[in-house]
VMD Tcl script that draws the C-alpha trace (Angstrom):
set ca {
  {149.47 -34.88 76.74}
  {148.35 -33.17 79.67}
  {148.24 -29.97 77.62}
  {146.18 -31.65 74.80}
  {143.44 -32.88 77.69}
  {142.81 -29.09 78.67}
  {142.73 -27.70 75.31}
  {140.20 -30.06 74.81}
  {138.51 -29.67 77.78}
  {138.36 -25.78 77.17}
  {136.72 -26.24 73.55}
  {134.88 -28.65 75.01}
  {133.54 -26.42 77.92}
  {133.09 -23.38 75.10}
  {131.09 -25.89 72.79}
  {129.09 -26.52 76.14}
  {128.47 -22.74 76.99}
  {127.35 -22.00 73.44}
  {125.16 -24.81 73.25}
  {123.47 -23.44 76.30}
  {123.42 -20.10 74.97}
  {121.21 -21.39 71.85}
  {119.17 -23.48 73.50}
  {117.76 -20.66 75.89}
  {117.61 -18.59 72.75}
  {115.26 -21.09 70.78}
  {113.45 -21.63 74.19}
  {112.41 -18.57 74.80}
  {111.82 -15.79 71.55}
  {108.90 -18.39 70.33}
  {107.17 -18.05 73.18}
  {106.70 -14.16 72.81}
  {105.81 -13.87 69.53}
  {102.02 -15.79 69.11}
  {101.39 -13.91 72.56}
  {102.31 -10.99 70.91}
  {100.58 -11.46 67.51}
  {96.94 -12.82 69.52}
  {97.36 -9.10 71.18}
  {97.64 -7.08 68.37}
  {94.77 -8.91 66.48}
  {91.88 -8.79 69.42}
  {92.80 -5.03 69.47}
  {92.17 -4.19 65.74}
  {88.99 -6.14 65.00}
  {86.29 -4.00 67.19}
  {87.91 -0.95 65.38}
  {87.20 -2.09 61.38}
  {83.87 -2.81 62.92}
  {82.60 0.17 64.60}
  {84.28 2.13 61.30}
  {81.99 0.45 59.31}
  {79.45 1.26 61.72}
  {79.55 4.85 61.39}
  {79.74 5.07 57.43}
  {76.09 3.24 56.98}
  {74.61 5.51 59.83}
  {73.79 8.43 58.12}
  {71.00 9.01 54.84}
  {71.26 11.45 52.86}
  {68.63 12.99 50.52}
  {67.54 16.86 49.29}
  {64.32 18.29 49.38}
  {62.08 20.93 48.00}
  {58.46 22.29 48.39}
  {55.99 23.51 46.45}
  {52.53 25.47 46.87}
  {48.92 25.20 44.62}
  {47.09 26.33 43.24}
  {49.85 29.40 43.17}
  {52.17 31.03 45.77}
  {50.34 34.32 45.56}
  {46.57 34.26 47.08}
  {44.45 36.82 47.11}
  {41.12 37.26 48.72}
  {37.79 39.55 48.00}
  {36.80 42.90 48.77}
  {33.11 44.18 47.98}
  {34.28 47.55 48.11}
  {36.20 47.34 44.51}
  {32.46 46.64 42.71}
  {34.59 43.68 41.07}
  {34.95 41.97 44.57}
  {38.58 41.87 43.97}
  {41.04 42.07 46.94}
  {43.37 45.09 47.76}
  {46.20 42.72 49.32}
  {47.58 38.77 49.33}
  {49.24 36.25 51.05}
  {52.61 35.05 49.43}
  {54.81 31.79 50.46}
  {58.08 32.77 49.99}
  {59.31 29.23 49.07}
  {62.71 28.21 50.05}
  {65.22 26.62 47.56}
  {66.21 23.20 47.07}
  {67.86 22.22 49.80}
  {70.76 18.99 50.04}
  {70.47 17.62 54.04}
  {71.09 14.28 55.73}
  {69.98 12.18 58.70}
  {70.61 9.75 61.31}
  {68.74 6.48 60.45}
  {66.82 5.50 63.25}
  {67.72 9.10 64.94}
  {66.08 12.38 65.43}
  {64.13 14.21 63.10}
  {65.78 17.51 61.13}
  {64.03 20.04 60.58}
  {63.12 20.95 56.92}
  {61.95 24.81 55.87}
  {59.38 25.25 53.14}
  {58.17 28.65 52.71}
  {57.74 31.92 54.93}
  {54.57 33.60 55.00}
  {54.07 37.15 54.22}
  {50.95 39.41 53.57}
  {50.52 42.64 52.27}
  {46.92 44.66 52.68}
  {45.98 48.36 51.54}
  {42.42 47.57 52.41}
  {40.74 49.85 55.68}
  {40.17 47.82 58.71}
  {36.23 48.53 58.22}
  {36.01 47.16 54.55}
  {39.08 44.17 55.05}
  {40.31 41.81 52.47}
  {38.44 38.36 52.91}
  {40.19 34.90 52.51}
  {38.61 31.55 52.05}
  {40.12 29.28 49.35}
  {41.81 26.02 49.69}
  {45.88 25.43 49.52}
  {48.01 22.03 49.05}
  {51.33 22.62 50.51}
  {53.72 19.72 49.40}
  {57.20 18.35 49.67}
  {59.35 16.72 47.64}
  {62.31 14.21 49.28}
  {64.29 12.83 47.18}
  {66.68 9.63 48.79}
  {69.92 10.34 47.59}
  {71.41 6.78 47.92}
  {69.07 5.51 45.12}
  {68.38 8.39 43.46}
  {64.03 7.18 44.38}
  {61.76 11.00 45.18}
  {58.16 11.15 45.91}
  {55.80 13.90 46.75}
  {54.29 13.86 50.11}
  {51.16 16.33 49.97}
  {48.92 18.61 53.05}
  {45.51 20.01 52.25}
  {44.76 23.20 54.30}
  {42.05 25.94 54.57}
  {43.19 29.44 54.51}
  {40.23 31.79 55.93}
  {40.13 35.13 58.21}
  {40.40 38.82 56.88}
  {43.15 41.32 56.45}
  {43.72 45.09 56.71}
  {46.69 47.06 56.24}
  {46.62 47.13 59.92}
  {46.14 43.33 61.64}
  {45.18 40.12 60.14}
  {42.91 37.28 61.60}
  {43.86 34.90 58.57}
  {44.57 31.39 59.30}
  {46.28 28.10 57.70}
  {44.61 25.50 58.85}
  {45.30 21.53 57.88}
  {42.74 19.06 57.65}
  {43.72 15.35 58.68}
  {46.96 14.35 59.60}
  {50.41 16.20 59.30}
  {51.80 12.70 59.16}
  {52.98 10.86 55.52}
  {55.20 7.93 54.98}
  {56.88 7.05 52.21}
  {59.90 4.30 51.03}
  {62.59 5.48 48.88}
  {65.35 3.21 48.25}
  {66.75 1.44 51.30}
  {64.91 4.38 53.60}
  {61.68 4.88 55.26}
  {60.96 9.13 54.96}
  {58.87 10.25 57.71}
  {57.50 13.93 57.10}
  {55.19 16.01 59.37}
  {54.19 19.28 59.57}
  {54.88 20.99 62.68}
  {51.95 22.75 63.34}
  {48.05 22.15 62.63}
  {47.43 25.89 62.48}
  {49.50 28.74 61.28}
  {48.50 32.42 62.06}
  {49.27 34.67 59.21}
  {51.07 37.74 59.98}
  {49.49 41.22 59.16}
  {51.38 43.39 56.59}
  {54.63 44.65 57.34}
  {55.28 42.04 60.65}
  {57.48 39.41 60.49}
  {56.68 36.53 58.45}
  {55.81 33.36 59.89}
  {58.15 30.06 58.86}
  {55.85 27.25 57.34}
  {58.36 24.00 58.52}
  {58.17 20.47 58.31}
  {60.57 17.98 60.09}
  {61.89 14.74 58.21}
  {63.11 10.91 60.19}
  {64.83 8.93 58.23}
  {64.90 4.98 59.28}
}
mol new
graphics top color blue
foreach p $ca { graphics top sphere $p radius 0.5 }
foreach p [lrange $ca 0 end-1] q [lrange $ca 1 end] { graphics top cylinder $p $q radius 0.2 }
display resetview
């Protein structure tokens, strides 16, 4: 009998101790896990959002420029008895060109042409210029697949020799035009209200515009 009572008591003490166990199992591993969870989720939120960020920053959109009435100008010269000139000034136009910009950032820079003259004329009988040029740009948005052609009306006057040039490009107005393509507002300017053109066999002088995209 006495035997029987401590078996008992020994599977009842084990029953006890595993009971025990359990119930400081079940008391504690739920309270890690939401605490755990609630961590993990604050942390990968501001991440999806500043991806998304990033992706919608940036425009892109190609661009391409054109001269009138020709790339090739030539001037006068009364020495020829036809008053034709002995030389030109060419815009070497650059080609199509695929760029992209920060909306709402800094303006790129965009290249349309490089000037370059040529001259056989004397310095005491030089090539005269005075005609009118249209430079233009064409910016096409390449989210919408939207282009328009932002124009500049310039004088070109001064003479040329084969040995210097006092030529000039000069813009009338604003170098400032605006236009909406798409989802974009295209900014394009000119950088410069007057443009010395080089004398023959110098380096030629960049013609460059700069594009904001917002």
């Amino acid at each position: 009998m006495h035997a029987q009572n401590n078996r008992n008591g020994r599977f009842a003490s084990l029953g006890l101790e595993s009971l025990e166990s359990r119930t400081m199992l079940s008391a504690t591993l739920p309270t890690l896990s939401p605490s755990t969870g609630t961590a993990v989720v604050q942390q990968s939120a501001p991440v999806q959002v500043q991806s998304a960020s990033v992706a919608q920053a940036t425009a892109g959109f190609s661009t391409i420029g054109s001269i009138a009435p020709s790339t090739v100008l030539t001037g006068t010269n009364s020495t020829t008895g036809n008053h034709k000139s002995t030389g030109c000034v060419a815009f070497a136009l650059y080609r199509p060109a695929n760029t992209s910009a920060k909306v709402g950032g800094s303006a790129v820079n965009v290249p349309i042409a490089l000037l370059i003259s040529s001259s056989s004329a004397k310095p005491s009988q030089p090539d005269k210029y005075n005609t009118t040029v249209t430079v233009s740009l064409t910016v096409k948005d390449a989210a919408s697949g939207k282009w328009a052609k932002v124009s500049f009306t310039a004088t070109m006057t001064g003479t040329m020799s084969y040995l210097s040039s006092s030529v000039k490009l000069t813009f009338q107005g604003a170098l400032t035009r605006q236009v909406k393509l798409g989802n974009h507002t295209y900014t394009v300017s000119l950088k410069s209200q007057t443009i010395a053109v080089p004398a023959p066999g110098t380096t030629p002088v960049p013609l460059t515009a700069t594009v904001k995209v917002s």
